[in-house]
Each structure stands twice: as C-alpha cells, then as structure tokens.
N, C-alpha and C positions, 0 to 999 in steps of 0.2 A: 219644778219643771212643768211645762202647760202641756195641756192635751196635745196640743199641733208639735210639741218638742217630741212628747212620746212617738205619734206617727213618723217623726222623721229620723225618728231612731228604726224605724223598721214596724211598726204595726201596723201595715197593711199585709193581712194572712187571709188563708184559708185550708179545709180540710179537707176537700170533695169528696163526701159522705162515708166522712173519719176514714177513706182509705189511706190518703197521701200523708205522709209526714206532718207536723204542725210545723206552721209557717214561723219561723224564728222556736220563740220559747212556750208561748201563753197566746190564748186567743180570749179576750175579755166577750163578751154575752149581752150586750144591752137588751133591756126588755123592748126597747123600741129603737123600730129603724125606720128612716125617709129614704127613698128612692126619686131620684130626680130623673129627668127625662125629656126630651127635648117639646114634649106634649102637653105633661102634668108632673106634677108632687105627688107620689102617694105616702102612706105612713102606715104603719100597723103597728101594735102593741100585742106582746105575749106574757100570760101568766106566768108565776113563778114554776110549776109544771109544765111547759112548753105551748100551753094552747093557745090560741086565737084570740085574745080578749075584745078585739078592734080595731078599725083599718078605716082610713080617711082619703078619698082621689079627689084629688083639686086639680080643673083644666087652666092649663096655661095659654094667654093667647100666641099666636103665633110668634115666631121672633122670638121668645122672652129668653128661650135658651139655646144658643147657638154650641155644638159641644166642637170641643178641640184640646188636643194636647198643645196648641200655641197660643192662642188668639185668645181674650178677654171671652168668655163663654155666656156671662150673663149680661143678657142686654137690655132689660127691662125689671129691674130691680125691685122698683115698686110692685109689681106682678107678683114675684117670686117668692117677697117679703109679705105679699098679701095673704099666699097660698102657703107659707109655710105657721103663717101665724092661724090661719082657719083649722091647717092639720095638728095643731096643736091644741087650739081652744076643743077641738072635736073627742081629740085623745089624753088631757088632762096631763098633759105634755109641760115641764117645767121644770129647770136647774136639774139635768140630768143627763146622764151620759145616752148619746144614741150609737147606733150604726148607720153610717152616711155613705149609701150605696149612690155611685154617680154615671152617668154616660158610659161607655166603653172608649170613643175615642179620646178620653181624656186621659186613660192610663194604659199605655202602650205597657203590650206581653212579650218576651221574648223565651223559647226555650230552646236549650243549649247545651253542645255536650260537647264535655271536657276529657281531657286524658285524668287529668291532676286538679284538683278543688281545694284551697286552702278553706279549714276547720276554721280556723277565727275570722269575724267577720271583719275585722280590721286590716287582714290583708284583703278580704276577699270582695269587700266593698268596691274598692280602688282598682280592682283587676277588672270586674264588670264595666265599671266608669269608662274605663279604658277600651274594653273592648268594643264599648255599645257606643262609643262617642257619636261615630257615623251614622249612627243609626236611629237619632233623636235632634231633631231641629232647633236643639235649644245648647247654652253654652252646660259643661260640667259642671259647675256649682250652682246653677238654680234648680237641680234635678234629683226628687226623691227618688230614695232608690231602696228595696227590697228584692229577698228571693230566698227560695227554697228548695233543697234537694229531692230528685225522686229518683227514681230506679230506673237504671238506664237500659236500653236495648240489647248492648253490648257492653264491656269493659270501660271504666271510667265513670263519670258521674254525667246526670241530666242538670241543669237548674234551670228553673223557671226565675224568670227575673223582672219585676214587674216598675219601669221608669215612670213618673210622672214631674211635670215644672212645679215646682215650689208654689208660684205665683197665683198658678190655674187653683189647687188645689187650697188655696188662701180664700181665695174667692168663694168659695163652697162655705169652708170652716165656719169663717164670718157672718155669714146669713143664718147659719145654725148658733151660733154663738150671738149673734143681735134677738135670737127667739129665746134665750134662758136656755139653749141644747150645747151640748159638749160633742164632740164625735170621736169618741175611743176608739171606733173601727171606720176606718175609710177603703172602699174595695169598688172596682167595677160592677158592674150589674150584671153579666156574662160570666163572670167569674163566679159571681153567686147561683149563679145559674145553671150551671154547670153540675151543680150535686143534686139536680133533678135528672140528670140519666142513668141509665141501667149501664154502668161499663162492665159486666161481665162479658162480653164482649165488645170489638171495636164499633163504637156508638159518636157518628157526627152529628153536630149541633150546629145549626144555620139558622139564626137571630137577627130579626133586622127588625129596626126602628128608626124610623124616620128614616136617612138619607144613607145610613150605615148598616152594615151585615157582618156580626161578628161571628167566626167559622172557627168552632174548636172539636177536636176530637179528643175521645177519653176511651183509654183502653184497661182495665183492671186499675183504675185509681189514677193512673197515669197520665198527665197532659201529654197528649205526643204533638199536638200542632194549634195552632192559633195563631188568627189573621183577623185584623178588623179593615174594613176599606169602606170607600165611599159609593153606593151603589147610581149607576147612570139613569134611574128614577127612581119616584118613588110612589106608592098609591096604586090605582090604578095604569099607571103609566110603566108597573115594573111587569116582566114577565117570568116563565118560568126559564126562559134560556138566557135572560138577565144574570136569575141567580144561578142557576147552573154553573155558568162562565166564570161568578166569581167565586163560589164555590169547591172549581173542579182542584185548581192547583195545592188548595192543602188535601183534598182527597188524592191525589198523585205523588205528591210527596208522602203521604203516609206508606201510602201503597210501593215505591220505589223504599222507602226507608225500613220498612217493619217486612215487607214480601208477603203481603197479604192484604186483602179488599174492606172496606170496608161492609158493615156486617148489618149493622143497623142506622135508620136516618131521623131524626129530629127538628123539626119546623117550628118556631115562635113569631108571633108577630106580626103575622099575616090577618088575622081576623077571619073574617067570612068568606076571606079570597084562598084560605087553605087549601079547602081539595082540590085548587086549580096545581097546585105544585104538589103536594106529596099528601098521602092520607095520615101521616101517624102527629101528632102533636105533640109539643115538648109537655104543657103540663097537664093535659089530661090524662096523658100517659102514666105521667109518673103518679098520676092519684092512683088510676086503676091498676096499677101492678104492686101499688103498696108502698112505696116508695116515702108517699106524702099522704099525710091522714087525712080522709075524708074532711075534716073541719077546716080546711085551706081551701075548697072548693070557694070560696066568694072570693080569694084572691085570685084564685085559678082564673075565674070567670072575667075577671079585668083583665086578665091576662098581664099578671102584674109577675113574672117571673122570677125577677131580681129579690124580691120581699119572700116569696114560697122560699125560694133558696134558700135566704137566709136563715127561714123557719126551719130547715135541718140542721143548720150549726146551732144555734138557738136550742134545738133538744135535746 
C-alpha cells in the first residue's frame, strides 16, 4: 500500500491540543513538515524531543500557487519544485516521511450533527458521500473523504468531516514525492492551526492568506464552526468591515446555536496591518500564555501558523 493509498484510507487527522478525539485510529509524527501557501514553502524540522531543530521559507513568485478544492492549483511547477528542493537541501530532507500541511481552500470542513452515526466506517463513509454530494463541486468518487466524532451540544453525535478531490491532492503528493519526501500526514493549515488557541472558552479564529479567510471557532476542544471564503480584497485593499462581514455569519450561527457570545478573538495574517482590526494575535498569544514554547518564536515571527500548529501534535 503507498503512502497516498494510506491517506485515502482516512489519514488526514487531527487533535486540537489532545482535547478532541484522535482523528480515525493513529496519528503518525513526522519530524519534518512543509506548508505550502499561496506566497511560499516553508519547512521546519523537529527533534526526537519535540524542539525546533530548523525551518526553511522560500518565496514563491506570484501565480505559482493558485489554491482550490477544483482547479489544477499549481501553476508554475518549476518554481514550486525549486523552493521545495532549497527547503530540503537547507533541512537535510531526504527518503522520509513528512507532514504536507496545504492551502485551506483545498480541503473543504464540514461539521455536522446527527441523531444516529454509524460506528464502522464502512457504513459511515457512504452516508457522508451522500449527504455532502451537494455540497462539493466535484463528482463522488474523485473525493477523499475523512471525519471524526466530537461531542455534541445536545443529544446525538457532531462529525467533522473533512472532503478533498483526489486529483488536487495528487498534485501536492507528487512534488513531495519527486523531492525523495513521502507525506503520511496531509491536513489544512487552519486546521493545524487551530491547536494554537486557548478553548477554554469560546475562542474565534479569523485567518486570511492571500485571497481567503478561514473563520473557525473552538469551544472546550470542540470545533463548533468553520467556513473558508474568498475575501473581496486583499492587502491593503482589505478592510476591517471587509472582514467583519465575512466573519460575522459563523459568529451568529454560533451564537444562535450554543446561546452564547462569543468570548474571545483571534487574528492571523494580517502582518503590520493588525491593530487596524483587532489587538490580540493568534501566535503571539499562544507563545505568551504558554501554550507554545518560547523556541517556536522564529516560526511565530514568519508568521508561519500552520507549521507552530503542527509543533503541538509533534510534542
């Protein structure tokens, strides 16, 4: 069985900071992970101990990465293949298993709740397929599919169920797999990202990168909502009642769904344009409140989210 057969058995997982359930069975650990991104490659390497060993940022020209759950993503190949080959000669990277953290619009979230959840995943595949058909632009059988149970609000079960196209995600594999890299864990970058906030209470996260703003809220371990969209600028061109707007509807839905406000707010991705929208930040935050150990500060500082994240499961 190849690595890409494993994934599509289901090992895209995660554990947002060992609260939630583990995603299927097993979550494998590579010491090294790439994050892509529609800007740069970054890479980091972790000791057998969890720390920081080393971390590579290669800029991408513009174009090279268009992200999408439909549309051929990488469009400038050579670029791609350039920058993943520098983060490799940099971090001694070679015939090895990675974690292949990728865009957010590439792999569509849904969560969901059931009266009834069948236990094997062999019914329970087929009943999601079904229910999510409409709700993913592509035919049923080109569509990986995972998910995992968490604790529901009320009676019945929650699942989080996480669709991506076969093809999109091929595309990825392959450029990892032409560098001598395997990728045992394939996940969004907001998903990894996610296990940098304090859910002890309800705590939104408003992520944008490039053209997109991924909007999840986390309550006691819990995903209660997630929404990725395309924002109407981007740069300087975006504002703070831009993101507000796209923002507001998963903080509404919480708030009509749970009967309660949201408690705390989380901003990534802004850069220097921060305290035009909100003062608190996703990963400085979570350095200073202990969350994430001072030694991730130079990922902090890229503002490389997706890669910090992952250094919590990683520990």
């Amino acid at each position: 069985m190849t690595r890409a057969d494993t994934f599509r058995q289901g090992i895209y997982k995660n554990d947002w900071a060992r609260r939630l359930a583990t995603w299927l069975e097993a979550t494998p650990h590579p010491p090294l992970a790439v994050e892509i991104a529609h800007d740069r490659l970054a890479a980091a390497r972790w000791s057998r101990t969890g720390a920081l060993d080393g971390f590579a940022v290669e800029p991408l020209p513009p174009g090279t990465i268009v992200p999408s759950a439909v549309e051929t993503n990488i469009a400038n190949p050579a670029a791609l293949k350039a920058a993943f080959a520098s983060a490799c000669e940099r971090l001694r990277a070679k015939d090895e298993d990675i974690a292949l953290i990728l865009p957010d619009p590439v792999i569509r979230v849904f969560v969901q709740h059931f009266d009834d959840f069948p236990r094997s995943p062999q019914e329970a595949i087929p009943m999601l397929r079904w229910k999510l058909k409409k709700s993913v632009p592509f035919e049923v059988d080109e569509t990986l599919i995972s998910y995992m149970r968490q604790t529901p609000r009320e009676d019945g079960v929650d699942i989080v169920t996480a669709l991506s196209r076969l093809r999109i995600i091929r595309e990825y594999e392959a450029l990892a797999e032409s560098a001598g890299l395997y990728p045992g864990v394939v996940l969004s970058s907001s998903l990894a990202a996610v296990s940098l906030l304090d859910d002890q209470k309800p705590t939104l996260m408003a992520r944008v990168s490039g053209t997109s703003l991924t909007t999840a809220i986390v309550r006691q371990g819990v995903l209660c909502g997630y929404r990725c969209t395309e924002l109407p600028a981007q740069g300087a061109g975006l504002t703070p009642q831009m993101l507000l707007e796209e923002v507001y509807p998963v903080a509404a839905y919480y708030q009509d769904t749970w009967q309660e406000g949201i408690q705390s707010v989380r901003v990534a991705g802004l850069g220097t344009r921060l305290p035009e929208f909100v003062p608190h930040a996703l990963l400085h935050n979570a350095i200073s409140e202990g969350r994430v150990d001072i030694a991730a500060r130079p990922l902090a500082d890229r503002e490389l989210e997706g890669l910090v994240g992952w250094m919590l499961h990683h520990g």
